[in-house]
C-alpha positions in Angstrom: 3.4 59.1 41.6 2.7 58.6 37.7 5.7 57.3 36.4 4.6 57.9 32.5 6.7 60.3 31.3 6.6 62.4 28.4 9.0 61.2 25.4 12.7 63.1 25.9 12.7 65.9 22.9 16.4 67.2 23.8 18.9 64.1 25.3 22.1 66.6 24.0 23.0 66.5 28.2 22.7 62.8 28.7 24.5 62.0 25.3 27.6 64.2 26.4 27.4 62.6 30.2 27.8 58.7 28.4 30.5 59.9 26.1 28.3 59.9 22.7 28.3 62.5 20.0 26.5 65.3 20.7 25.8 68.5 17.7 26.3 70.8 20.1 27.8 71.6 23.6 24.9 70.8 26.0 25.1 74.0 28.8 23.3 74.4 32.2 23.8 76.9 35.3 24.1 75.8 39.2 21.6 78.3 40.6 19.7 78.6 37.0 16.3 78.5 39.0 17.3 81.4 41.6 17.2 85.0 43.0 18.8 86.6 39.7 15.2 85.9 37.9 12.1 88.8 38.5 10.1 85.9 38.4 11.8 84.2 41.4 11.9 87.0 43.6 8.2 87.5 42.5 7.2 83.8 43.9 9.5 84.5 46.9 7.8 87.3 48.1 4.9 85.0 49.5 7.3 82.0 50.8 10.3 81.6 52.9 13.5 79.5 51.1 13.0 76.4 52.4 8.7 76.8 52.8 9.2 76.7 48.7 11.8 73.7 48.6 8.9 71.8 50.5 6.1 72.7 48.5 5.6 70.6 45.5 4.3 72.9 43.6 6.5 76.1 44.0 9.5 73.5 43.9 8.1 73.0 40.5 7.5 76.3 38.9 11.1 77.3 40.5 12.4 75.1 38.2 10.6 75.8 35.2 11.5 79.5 35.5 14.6 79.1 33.9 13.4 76.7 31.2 10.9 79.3 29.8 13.5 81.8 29.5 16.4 80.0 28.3 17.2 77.4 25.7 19.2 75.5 28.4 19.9 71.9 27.6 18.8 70.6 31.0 16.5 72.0 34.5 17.7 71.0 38.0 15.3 70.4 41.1 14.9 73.4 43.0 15.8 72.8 46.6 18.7 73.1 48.9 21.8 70.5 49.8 20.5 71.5 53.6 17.5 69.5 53.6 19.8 66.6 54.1 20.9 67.8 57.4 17.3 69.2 58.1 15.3 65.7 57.8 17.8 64.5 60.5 16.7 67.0 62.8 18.9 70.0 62.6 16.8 72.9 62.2 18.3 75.4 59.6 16.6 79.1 58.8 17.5 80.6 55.6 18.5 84.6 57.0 18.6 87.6 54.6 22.1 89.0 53.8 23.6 85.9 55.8 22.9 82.9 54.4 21.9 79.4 55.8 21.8 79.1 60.0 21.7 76.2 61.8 19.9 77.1 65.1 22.3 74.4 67.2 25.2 73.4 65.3 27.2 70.1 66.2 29.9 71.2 69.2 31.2 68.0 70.1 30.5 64.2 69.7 28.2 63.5 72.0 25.8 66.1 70.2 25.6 63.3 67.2 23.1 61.8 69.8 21.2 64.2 68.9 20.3 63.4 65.5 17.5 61.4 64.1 19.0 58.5 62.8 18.4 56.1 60.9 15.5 57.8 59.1 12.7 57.4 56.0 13.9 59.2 53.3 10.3 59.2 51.8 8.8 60.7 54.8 11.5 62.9 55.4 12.5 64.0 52.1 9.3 62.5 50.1 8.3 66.7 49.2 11.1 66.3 46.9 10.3 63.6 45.1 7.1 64.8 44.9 8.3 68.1 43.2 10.8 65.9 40.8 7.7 63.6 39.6 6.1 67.2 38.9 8.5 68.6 37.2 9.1 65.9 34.6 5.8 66.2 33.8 5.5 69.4 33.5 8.3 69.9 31.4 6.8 67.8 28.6 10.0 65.9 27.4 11.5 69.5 26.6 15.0 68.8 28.5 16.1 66.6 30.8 15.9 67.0 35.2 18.7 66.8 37.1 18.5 65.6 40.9 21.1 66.4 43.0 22.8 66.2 47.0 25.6 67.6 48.7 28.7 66.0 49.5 29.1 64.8 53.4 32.0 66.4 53.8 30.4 69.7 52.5 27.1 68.8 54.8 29.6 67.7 57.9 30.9 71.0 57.3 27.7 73.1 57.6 26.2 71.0 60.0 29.4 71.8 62.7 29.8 75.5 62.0 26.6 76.5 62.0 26.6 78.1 58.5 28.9 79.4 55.9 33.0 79.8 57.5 35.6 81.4 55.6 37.9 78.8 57.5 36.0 76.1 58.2 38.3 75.7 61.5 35.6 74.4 63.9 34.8 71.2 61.2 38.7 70.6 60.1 39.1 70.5 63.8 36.8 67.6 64.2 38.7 65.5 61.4 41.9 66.2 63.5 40.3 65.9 67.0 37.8 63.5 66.9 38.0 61.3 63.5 36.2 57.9 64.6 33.4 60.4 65.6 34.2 61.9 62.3 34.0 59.1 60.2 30.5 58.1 62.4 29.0 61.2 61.0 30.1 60.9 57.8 28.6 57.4 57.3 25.4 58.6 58.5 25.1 61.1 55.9 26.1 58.5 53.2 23.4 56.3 54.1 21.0 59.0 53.6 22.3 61.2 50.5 22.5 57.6 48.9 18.6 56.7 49.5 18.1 59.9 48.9 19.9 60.3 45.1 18.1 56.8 44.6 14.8 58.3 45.9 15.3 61.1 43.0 15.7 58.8 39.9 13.0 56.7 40.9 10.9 60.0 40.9 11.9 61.3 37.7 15.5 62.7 37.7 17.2 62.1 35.0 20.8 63.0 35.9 22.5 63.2 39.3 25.1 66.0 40.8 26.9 65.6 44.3 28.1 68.8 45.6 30.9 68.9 47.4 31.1 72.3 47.5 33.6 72.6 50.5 36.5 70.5 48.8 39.1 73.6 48.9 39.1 73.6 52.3 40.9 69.9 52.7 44.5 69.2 52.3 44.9 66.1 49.9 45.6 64.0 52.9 42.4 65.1 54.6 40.1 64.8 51.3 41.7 61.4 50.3 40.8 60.2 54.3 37.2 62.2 55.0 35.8 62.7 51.9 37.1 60.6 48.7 36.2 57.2 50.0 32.1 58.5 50.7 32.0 60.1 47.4 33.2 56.9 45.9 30.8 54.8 48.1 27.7 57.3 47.0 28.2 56.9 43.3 28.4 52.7 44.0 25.3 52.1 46.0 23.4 54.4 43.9 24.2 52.8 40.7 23.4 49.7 42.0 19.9 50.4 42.2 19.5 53.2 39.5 21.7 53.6 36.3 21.5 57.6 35.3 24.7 59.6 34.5 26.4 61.2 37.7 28.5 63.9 38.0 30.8 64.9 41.2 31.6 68.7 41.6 34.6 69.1 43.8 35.0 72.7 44.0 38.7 73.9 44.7 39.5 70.1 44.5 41.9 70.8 41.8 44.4 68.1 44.1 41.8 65.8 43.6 40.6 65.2 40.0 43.0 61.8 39.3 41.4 60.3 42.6 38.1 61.5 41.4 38.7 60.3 38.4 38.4 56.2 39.3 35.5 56.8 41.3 33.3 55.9 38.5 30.7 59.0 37.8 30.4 60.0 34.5 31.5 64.2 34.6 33.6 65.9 37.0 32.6 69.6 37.6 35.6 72.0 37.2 35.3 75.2 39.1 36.8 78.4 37.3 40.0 78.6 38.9 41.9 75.6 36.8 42.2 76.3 32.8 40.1 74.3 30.9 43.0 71.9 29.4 44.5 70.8 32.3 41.5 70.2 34.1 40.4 68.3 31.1 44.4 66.8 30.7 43.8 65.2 34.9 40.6 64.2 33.9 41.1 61.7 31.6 39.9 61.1 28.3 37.1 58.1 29.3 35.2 61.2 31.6 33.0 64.0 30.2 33.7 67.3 31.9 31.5 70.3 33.3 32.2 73.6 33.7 33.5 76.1 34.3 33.3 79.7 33.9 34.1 82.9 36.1 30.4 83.4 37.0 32.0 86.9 37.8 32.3 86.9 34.0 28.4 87.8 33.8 28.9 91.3 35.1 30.7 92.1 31.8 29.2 93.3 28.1 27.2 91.0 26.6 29.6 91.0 23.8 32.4 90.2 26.4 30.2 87.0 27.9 29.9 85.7 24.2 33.4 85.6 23.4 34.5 83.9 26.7 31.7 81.6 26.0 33.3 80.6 22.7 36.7 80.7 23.3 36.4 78.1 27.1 34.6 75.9 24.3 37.0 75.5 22.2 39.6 74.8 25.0 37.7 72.1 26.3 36.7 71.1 23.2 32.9 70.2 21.7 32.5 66.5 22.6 32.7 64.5 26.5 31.9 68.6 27.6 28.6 70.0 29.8 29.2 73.8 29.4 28.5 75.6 32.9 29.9 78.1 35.1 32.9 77.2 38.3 30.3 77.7 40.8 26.5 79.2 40.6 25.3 82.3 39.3 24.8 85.1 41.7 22.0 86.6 42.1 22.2 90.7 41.1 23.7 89.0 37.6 21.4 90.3 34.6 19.1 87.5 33.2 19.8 88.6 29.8 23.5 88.7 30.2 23.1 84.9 31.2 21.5 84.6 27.6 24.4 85.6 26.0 26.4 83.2 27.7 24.3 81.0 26.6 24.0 81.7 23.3 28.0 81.5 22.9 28.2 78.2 24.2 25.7 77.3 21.2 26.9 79.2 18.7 30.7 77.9 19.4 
């Protein structure tokens, strides 16, 4: 991989993440490279999901779809937080209308057997690096790229019930049931999301986002026992080898934010549910936050977007702030009423 990058012309996004002045509020989207765009529905119709997310080159031009459209402030990888469970042999098939589906889902310890372990990051996962070390070429120095992994919890999660669970009974019931086994499992995916975060930066990412997406679903006592103590673990074996700014998304943690806040990563992702100055009040002063509005918000005017834009940066304020939405964009939102909310963040 050439490791020669073009010179960064836009740092706004790194500046904010380290705390230093920035002339105005860097913004991104989770999902920004996704089914909302013509053009990504156009590349899709000659790849499955994750036939994309393991070809360099598709990977790449995912991501860049955004970039060309948007004056965003930073791109993020395209690919999934389910090739993680997928390079340790789980099979998963991306399903229209239904989401992500693991083929044979974890049942009960003894299935952990089953899982390819310990493994290669760079034969397993090496496409994505590959498609990182791509990207930051191709985008020329024009913004910065942001790696990212889910959360073990969140993976542990998917990996038991098979897919997405409005309950997540069958993987709680695990923590309760069975939580050396537990605690086995979630070690395992530690070890790999941290070669694998490391694998990223020394590919070209710039930036680093753990998503642990399925946060709402724990009770503090649960979080602070299956999933605080991994996140914590991630964000110090990673920085030991790499030193780029991290951020943690918690979504529905809202419990969680003053533990999250001594784990040491840079930016704490707020999700839309929590206003912007008591997320920011939990937070701390010493951490940059990210977030977070109602990505439902998008189906408004444009006019509408622009002025809830403005008004959730001045709550949280214009410095030690990554403008975003609580969760990702979906995908029947209008591209050009994602400009607008764009625009407001800028014009704030």
């Amino acid at each position: 991989m050439d490791l020669i990058f073009p010179q960064l012309k836009n740092d706004r996004i790194l500046r904010a993440a380290r705390g230093e002045e920035t002339d105005k509020v860097p913004v991104w989207v989770m999902r920004q490279a996704g089914r909302y765009l013509p053009e990504f529905r156009a590349t899709r119709v000659n790849h499955d999901f994750f036939s994309m997310c393991r070809t360099p080159e598709v990977a790449c031009e995912i991501t860049l779809q955004p970039i060309r459209r948007f004056p965003l402030d930073a791109a993020i990888i395209f690919s999934d937080i389910l090739v993680v469970p997928q390079a340790l042999g789980m099979e998963v098939l991306m399903k229209a209308g239904e989401g992500p589906v693991f083929t044979s889902p974890l049942v009960t310890p003894e299935d952990l057997n089953m899982l390819e372990t310990p493994i290669n990051v760079d034969d397993k996962l090496g496409y994505v690096f590959k498609a990182i070390n791509l990207t930051r070429h191709k985008l020329e120095g024009k913004v910065p790229l942001i790696g990212f992994a889910g959360a073990p919890w969140t993976l542990m999660s998917y990996m038991i019930e098979g897919g997405g669970s409005k309950t997540m009974s069958k993987s709680k019931a695990w923590l309760y049931r069975y939580p050396a086994e537990s605690h086995k499992l979630l070690q395992i995916l530690t070890d790999v999301i941290v070669d694998f975060l490391v694998g990223q930066v020394k590919a070209g990412a710039q930036m680093l986002q753990v998503f642990e997406s399925h946060a709402e679903y724990l009770s503090p006592d649960l979080f602070t026992q299956f999933a605080l103590p991994y996140i914590k673990q991630i964000q110090e074996r990673v920085r030991a080898k790499v030193d780029v700014p991290m951020c943690i998304f918690p979504k529905g943690g809202h419990f969680s934010l003053e533990q999250l806040s001594s784990t040491g990563y840079d930016i704490i992702g707020l999700d839309w549910t929590i206003k912007p100055e008591e997320g920011r009040q939990r937070v701390g002063p010493n951490i940059t936050v990210q977030g977070n509005m109602d990505p439902c918000a998008l189906y408004g005017t444009k006019e509408s977007i622009e002025v809830i834009a403005k008004n959730m940066v001045h709550r949280f304020g214009s410095q030690r702030y990554i403008a975003n939405l609580g969760h990702g964009i979906y995908p029947d939102v209008d591209p050009e009423h994602l400009a607008a909310f764009i625009d407001g963040v800028h014009d704030a």
